[in-house]
DRENTOR-971256 format. One record per residue (C-alpha): y, x, z; residue number from 0. Coordinates in pm, 1 decimal. Layout:
+----------+----------+----------+-----+
:    north :     east :       up :  nr :
+----------+----------+----------+-----+
:        Y :        X :        Z : NUM :
...
+----------+----------+----------+-----+
END
This chain:
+----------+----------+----------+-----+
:    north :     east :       up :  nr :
+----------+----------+----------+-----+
:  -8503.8 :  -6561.9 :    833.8 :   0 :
:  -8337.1 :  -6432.1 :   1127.0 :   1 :
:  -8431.4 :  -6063.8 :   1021.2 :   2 :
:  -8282.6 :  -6116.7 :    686.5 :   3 :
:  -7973.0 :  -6210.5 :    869.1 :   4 :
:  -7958.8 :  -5896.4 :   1084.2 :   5 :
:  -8061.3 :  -5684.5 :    822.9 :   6 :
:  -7718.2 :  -5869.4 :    588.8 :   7 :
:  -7505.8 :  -5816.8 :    901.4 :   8 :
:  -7593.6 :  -5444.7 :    925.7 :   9 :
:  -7521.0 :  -5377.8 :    567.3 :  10 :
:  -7174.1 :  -5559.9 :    593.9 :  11 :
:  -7127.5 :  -5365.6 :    917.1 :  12 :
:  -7172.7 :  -5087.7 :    708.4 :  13 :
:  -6971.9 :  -5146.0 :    385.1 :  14 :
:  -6657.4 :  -5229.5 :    659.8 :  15 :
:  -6678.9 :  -4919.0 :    800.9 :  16 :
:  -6715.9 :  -4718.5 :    486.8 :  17 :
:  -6447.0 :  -4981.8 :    336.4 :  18 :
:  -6204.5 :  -4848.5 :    644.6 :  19 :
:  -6237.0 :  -4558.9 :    666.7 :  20 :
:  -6009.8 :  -4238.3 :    501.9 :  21 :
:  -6153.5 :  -4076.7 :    180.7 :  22 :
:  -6183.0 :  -3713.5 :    203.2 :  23 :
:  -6115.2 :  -3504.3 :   -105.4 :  24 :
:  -6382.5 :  -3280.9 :   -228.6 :  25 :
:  -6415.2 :  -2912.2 :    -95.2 :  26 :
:  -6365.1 :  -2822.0 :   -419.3 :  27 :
:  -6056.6 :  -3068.0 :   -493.7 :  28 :
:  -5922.2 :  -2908.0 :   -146.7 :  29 :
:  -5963.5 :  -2564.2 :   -288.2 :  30 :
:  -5804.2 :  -2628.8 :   -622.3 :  31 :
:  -5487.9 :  -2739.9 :   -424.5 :  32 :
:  -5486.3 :  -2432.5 :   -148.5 :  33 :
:  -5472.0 :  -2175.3 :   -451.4 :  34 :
:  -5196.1 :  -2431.7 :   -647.0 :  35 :
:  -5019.5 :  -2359.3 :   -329.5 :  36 :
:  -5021.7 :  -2043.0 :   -277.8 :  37 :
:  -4919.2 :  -1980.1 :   -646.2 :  38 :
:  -4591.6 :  -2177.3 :   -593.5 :  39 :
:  -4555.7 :  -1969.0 :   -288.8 :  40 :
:  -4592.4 :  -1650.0 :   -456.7 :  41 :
:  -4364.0 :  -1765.8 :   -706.6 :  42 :
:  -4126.3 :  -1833.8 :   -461.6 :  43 :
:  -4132.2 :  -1586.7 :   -309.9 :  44 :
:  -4036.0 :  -1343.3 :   -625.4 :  45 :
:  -3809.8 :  -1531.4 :   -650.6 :  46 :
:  -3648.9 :  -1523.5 :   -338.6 :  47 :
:  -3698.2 :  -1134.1 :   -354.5 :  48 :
:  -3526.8 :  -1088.5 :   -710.3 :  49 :
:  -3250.9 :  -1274.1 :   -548.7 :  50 :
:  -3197.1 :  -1075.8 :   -249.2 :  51 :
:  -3189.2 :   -773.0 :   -489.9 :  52 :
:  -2968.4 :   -934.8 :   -713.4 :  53 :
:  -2733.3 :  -1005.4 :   -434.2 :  54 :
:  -2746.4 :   -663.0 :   -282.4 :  55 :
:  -2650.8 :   -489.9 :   -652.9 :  56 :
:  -2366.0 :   -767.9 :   -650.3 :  57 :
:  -2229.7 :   -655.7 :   -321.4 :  58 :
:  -2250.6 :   -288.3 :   -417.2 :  59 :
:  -2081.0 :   -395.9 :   -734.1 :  60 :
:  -1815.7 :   -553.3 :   -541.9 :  61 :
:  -1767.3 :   -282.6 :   -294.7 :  62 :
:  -1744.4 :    -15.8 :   -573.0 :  63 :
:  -1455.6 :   -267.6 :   -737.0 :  64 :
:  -1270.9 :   -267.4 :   -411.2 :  65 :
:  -1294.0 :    102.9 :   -347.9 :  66 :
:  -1127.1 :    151.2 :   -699.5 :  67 :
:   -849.3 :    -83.7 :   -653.0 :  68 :
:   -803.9 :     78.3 :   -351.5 :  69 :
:   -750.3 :    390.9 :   -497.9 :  70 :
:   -547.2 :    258.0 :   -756.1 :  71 :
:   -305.9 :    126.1 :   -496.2 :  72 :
:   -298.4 :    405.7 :   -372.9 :  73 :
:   -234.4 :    669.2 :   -625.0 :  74 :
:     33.1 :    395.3 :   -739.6 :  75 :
:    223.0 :    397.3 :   -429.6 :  76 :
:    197.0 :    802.3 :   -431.1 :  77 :
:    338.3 :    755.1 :   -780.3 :  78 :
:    647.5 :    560.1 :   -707.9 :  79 :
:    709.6 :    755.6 :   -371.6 :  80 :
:    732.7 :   1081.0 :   -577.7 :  81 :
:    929.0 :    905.7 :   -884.8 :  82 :
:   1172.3 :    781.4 :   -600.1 :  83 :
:   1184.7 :   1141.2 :   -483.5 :  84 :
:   1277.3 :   1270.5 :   -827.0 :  85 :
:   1496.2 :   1037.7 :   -900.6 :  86 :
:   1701.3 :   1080.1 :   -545.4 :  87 :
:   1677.1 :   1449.4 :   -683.2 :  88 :
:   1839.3 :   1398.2 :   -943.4 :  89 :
:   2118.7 :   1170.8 :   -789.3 :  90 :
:   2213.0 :   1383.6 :   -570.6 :  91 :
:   2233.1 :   1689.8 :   -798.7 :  92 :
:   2448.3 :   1482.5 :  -1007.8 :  93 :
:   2674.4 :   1394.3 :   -797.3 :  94 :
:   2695.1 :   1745.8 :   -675.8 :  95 :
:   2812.4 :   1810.5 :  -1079.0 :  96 :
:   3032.6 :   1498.4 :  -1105.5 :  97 :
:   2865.9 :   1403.6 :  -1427.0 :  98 :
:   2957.9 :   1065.3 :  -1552.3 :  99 :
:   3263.2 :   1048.6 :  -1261.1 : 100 :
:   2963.9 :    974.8 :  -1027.1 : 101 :
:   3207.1 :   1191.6 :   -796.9 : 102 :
:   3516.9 :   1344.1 :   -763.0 : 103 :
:   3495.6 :   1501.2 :   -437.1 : 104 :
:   3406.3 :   1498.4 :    -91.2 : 105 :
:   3153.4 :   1160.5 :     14.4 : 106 :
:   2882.8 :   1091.4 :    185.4 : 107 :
:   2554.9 :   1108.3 :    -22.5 : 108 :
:   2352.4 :    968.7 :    277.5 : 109 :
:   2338.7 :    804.6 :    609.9 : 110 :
:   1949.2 :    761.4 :    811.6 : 111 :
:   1965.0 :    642.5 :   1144.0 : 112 :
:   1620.2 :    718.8 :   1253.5 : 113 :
:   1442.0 :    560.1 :   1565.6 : 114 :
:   1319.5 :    793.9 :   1898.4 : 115 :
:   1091.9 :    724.8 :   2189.9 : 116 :
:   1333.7 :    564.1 :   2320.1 : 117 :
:   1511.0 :    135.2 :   2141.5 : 118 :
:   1849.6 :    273.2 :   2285.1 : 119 :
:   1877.3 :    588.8 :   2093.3 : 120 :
:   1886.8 :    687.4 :   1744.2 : 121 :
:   1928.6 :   1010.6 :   1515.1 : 122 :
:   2123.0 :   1011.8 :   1270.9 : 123 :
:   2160.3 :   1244.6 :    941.6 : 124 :
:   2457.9 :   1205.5 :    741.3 : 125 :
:   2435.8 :   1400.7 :    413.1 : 126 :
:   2779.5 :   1533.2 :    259.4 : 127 :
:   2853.4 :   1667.7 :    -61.6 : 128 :
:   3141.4 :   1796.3 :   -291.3 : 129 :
:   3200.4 :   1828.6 :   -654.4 : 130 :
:   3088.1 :   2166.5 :   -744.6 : 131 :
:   3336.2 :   2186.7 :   -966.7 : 132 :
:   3595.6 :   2198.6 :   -708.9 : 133 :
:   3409.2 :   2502.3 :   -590.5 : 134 :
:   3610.5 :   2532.4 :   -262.9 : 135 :
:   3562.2 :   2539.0 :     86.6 : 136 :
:   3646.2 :   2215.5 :    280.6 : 137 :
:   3567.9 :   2130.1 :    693.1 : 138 :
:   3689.3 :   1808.0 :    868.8 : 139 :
:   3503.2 :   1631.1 :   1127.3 : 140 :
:   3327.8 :   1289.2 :   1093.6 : 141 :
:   3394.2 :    991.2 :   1328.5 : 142 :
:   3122.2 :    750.9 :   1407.0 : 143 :
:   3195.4 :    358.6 :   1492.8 : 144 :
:   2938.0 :     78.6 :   1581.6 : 145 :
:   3032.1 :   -279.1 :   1494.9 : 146 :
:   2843.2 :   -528.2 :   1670.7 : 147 :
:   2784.0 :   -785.0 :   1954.3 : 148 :
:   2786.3 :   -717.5 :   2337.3 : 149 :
:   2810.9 :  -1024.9 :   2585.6 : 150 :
:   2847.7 :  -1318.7 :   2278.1 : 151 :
:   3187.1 :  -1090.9 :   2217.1 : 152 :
:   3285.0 :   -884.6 :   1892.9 : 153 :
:   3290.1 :   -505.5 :   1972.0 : 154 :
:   3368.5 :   -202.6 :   1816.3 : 155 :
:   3210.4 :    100.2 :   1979.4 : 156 :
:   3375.6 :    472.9 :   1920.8 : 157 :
:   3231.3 :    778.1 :   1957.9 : 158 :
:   3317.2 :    838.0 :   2306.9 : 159 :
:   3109.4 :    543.9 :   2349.0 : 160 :
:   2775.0 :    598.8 :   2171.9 : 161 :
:   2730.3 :    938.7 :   2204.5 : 162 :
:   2669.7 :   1082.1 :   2599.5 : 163 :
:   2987.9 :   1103.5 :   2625.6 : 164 :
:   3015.7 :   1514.8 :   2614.4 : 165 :
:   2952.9 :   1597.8 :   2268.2 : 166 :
:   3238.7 :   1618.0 :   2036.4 : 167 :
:   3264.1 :   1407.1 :   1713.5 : 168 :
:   3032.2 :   1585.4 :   1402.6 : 169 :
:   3239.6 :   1815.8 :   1247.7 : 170 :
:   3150.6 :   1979.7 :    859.5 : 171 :
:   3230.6 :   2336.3 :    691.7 : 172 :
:   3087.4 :   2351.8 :    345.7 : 173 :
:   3116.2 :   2441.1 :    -10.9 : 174 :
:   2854.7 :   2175.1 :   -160.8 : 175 :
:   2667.3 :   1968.9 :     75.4 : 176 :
:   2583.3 :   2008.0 :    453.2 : 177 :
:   2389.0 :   1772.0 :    644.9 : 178 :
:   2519.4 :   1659.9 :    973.1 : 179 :
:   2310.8 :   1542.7 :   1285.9 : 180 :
:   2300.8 :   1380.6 :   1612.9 : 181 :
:   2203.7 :   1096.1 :   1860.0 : 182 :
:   2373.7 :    740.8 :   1919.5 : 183 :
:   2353.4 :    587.8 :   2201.7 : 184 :
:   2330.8 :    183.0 :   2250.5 : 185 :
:   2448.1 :     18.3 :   2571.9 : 186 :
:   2191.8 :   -227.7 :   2676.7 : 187 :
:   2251.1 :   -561.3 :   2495.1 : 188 :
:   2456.1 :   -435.8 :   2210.1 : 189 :
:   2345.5 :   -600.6 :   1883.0 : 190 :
:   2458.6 :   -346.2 :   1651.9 : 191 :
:   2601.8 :   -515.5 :   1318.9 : 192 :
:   2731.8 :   -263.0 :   1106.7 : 193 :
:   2864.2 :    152.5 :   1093.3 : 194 :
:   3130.3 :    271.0 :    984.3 : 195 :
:   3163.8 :    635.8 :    899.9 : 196 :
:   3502.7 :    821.8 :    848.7 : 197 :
:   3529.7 :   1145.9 :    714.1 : 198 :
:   3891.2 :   1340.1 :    775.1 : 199 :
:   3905.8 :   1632.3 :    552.7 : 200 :
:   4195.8 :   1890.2 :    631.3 : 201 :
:   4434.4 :   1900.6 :    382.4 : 202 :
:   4377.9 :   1565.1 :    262.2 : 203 :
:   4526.5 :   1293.1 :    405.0 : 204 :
:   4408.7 :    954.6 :    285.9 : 205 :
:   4015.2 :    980.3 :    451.7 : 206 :
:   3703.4 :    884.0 :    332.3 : 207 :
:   3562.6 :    521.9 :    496.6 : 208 :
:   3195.8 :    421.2 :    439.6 : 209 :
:   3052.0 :     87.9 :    559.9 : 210 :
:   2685.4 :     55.3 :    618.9 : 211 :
:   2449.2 :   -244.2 :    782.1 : 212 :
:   2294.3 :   -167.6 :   1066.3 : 213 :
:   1962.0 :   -390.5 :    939.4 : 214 :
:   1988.3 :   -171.8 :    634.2 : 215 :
:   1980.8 :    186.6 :    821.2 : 216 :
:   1729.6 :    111.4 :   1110.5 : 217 :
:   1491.1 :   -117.0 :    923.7 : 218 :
:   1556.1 :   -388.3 :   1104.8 : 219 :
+----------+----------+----------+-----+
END
């Protein structure tokens, strides 16, 4: 009796510990699942490499598409700057024939004020031309004002003023056009507003007065 009851307790001791104890797969089960793996890895892993090819043709792509507009820009902006040189061309050569009363005799054609190494001084060009059809010889000289402000106060600044003070005021001798050159020179805390350009032509009496913004001439 009491061996039966050891040999019962055993056996229950037994079918616990089996009972509680994890299950473990089959080898084979195991192996099944490791190569089921992998293949998803594999897969993935094409994946992921067809991707990063995909991308790479997309950025060429891209890159190719940006050099182009690029270009395009810039052969566009080449196009306009010579079609604005053309077409100043032709202005000018028109006025030069009076065509369509564009002119009827001495003006200015153009005024640059261009900058230097230095914010107080400035070059300027004035272009001048005549009707050719006048086809005479006119001189005169050409006086330079600033308008602006210098101390919170309206000024007007003559030659004598802007200049260095030695050089006399532009003078012109032409038949057609003549360009005319020279330096202006801003007092410190000027806040130059506007120029005026005057043109007295011998022989003529009434002269010829040009207004141009300062913002418009330097770029400001």
């Amino acid at each position: 009796m009491a061996l039966t009851i050891v040999v019962a307790a055993v056996l229950l001791f037994v079918v616990w510990q089996i009972a509680s104890s994890p299950v473990i797969p089959e080898v084979a089960d195991l192996k099944d699942e490791v190569r089921f793996l992998g293949g998803e890895a594999n897969s993935m892993k094409e994946r992921l490499e067809r991707g990063v090819a995909r991308q790479a043709v997309l950025e060429q792509e891209a890159e190719v598409l940006r050099r182009a507009n690029r270009l395009l820009r810039e052969s566009e902006s080449e196009r306009q700057a010579e079609l604005g040189r053309l077409q100043s061309e032709l202005e000018f050569f028109r006025r030069l024939a009076g065509s369509g009363g564009a002119q009827s005799g001495l003006d200015i054609y153009r005024v640059e004020i261009l900058p230097t190494e230095s914010a107080l001084v400035f070059r300027f060009v004035l272009t001048l031309t005549q009707n050719i059809r006048r086809a005479s010889v006119i001189s005169g000289r050409a006086r330079l004002d600033l308008e602006g402000t210098l101390e919170d106060r309206l000024v007007t600044l003559h030659w004598s003023e802007i200049s260095d003070g030695q050089a006399p005021e532009p003078s012109f001798r032409f038949k057609y056009f003549q360009q005319l050159e020279g330096y202006l020179t801003l007092p410190a805390g000027l806040s130059p507003t506007r120029l005026r350009v005057t043109l007295e032509m011998k022989g003529q009496r009434k002269p010829v007065i040009r207004y141009y913004e300062w913002r418009d001439l330097a770029g400001d």
